[in-house]
C-alpha positions in Angstrom: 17.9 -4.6 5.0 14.6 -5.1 6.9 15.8 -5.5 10.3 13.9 -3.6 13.0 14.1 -4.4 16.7 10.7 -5.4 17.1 11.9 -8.6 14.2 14.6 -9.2 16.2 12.8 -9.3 19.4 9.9 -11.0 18.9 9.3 -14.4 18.3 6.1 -16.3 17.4 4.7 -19.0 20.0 5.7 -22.3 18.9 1.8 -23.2 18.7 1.5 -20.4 15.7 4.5 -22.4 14.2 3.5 -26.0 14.5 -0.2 -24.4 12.3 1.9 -22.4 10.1 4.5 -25.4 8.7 1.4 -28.0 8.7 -0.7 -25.9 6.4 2.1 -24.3 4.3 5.1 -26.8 4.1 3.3 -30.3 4.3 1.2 -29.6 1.1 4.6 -28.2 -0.6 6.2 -31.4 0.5 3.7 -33.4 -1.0 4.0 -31.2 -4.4 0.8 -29.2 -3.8 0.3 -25.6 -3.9 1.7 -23.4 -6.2 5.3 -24.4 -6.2 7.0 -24.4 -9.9 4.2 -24.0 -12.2 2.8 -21.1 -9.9 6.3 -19.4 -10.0 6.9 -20.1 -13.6 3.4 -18.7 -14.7 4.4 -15.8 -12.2 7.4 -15.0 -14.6 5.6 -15.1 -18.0 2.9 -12.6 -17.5 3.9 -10.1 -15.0 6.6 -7.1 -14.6 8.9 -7.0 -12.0 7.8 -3.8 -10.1 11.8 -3.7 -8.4 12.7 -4.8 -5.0 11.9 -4.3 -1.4 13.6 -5.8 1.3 15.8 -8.1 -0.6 12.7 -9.4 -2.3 11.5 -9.0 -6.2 7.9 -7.4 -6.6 6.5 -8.3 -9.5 2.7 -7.5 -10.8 0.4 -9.7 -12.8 -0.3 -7.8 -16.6 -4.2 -8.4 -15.6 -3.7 -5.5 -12.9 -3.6 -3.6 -15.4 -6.0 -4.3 -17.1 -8.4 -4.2 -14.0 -7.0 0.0 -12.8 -7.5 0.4 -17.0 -11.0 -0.5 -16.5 -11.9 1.0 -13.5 -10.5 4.6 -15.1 -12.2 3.9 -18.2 -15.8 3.9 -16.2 -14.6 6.8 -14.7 -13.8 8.8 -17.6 -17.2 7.1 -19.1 -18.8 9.1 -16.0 -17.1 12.5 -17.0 -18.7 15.5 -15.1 -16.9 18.2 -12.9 -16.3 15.6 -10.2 -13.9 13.4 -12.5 -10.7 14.5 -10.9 -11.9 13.8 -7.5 -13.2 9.8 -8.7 -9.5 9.6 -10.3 -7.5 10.9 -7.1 -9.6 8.4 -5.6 -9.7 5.7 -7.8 -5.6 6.0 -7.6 -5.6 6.4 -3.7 -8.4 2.9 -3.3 -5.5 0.9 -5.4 -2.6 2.2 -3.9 -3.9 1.6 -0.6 -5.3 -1.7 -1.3 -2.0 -3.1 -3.3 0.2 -1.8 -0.2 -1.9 -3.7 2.3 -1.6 -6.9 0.1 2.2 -6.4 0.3 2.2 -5.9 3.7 0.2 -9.0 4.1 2.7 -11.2 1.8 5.5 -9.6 3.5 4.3 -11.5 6.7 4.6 -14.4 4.8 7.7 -14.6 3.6 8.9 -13.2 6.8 7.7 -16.1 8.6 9.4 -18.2 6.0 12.7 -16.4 6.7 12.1 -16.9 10.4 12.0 -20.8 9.3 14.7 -21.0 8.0 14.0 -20.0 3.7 14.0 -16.9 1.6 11.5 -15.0 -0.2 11.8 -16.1 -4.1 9.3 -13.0 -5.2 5.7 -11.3 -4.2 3.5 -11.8 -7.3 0.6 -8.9 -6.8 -2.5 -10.0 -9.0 -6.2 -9.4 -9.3 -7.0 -11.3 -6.5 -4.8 -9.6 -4.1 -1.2 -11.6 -3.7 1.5 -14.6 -3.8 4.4 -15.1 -1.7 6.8 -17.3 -2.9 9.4 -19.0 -1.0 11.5 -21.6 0.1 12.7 -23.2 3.0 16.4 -25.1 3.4 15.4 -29.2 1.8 15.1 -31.9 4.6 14.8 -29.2 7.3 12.1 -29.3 9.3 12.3 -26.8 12.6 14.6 -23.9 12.6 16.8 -24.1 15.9 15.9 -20.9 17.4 
């Protein structure tokens, strides 16, 4: 579980809320955004990664493909400093991924906070997808 007492103390103002369900529910309501083909698409080429806080991490296959490039130019480069440009490489990607969970996290936390669940966190090339869902026909959550 991912309860902390700073999630269970703090609340966002209702201001931040009113933004956040205009610009992330209404266009879901009007079938925008990446709803079911997003998700399905999601599912066919990625891995699931495992699961953080009652939510399934997956990771696009082009990732891959991305970290296999950027250590192939490295080992292109060779030299005496190619263990320090791997350590590195590894340490940019880690840190960068973790941040882009971090940020979906926020998300779907905020979904949560609404009322709806995390479905999964797709992490791709172009950083990352939280998808979730919120109770049908409920519009404010009652806290």
């Amino acid at each position: 579980s991912c309860h902390t007492s700073l999630e269970c103390s703090w609340a966002p103002p209702p201001s931040i809320l009113r933004v956040y369900r205009v610009a992330v529910f209404f266009p879901a309501m009007l079938g925008g955004g990446f709803s079911n083909q997003g998700s399905q698409s999601s599912q066919g080429y990625a891995f699931k990664l495992g699961r953080l806080c009652d939510a399934e991490i997956r990771v696009s296959l082009f990732v891959l493909l991305y970290i296999g490039y950027n250590l192939f130019k490295i080992l292109q480069h060779g030299g005496q400093a190619m263990g320090f440009l791997l350590m590195r490489e590894v340490g940019n990607t880690v840190l960068l991924y973790a941040t882009v969970l971090c940020h979906e996290f926020g998300h779907g936390n905020m979904a949560r906070y609404l009322g709806g669940r995390i479905d999964h966190i797709l992490l791709w090339v172009f950083g990352g997808i939280c998808f979730s869902t919120r109770p049908e026909g409920k519009i404010d959550n009652p806290k």
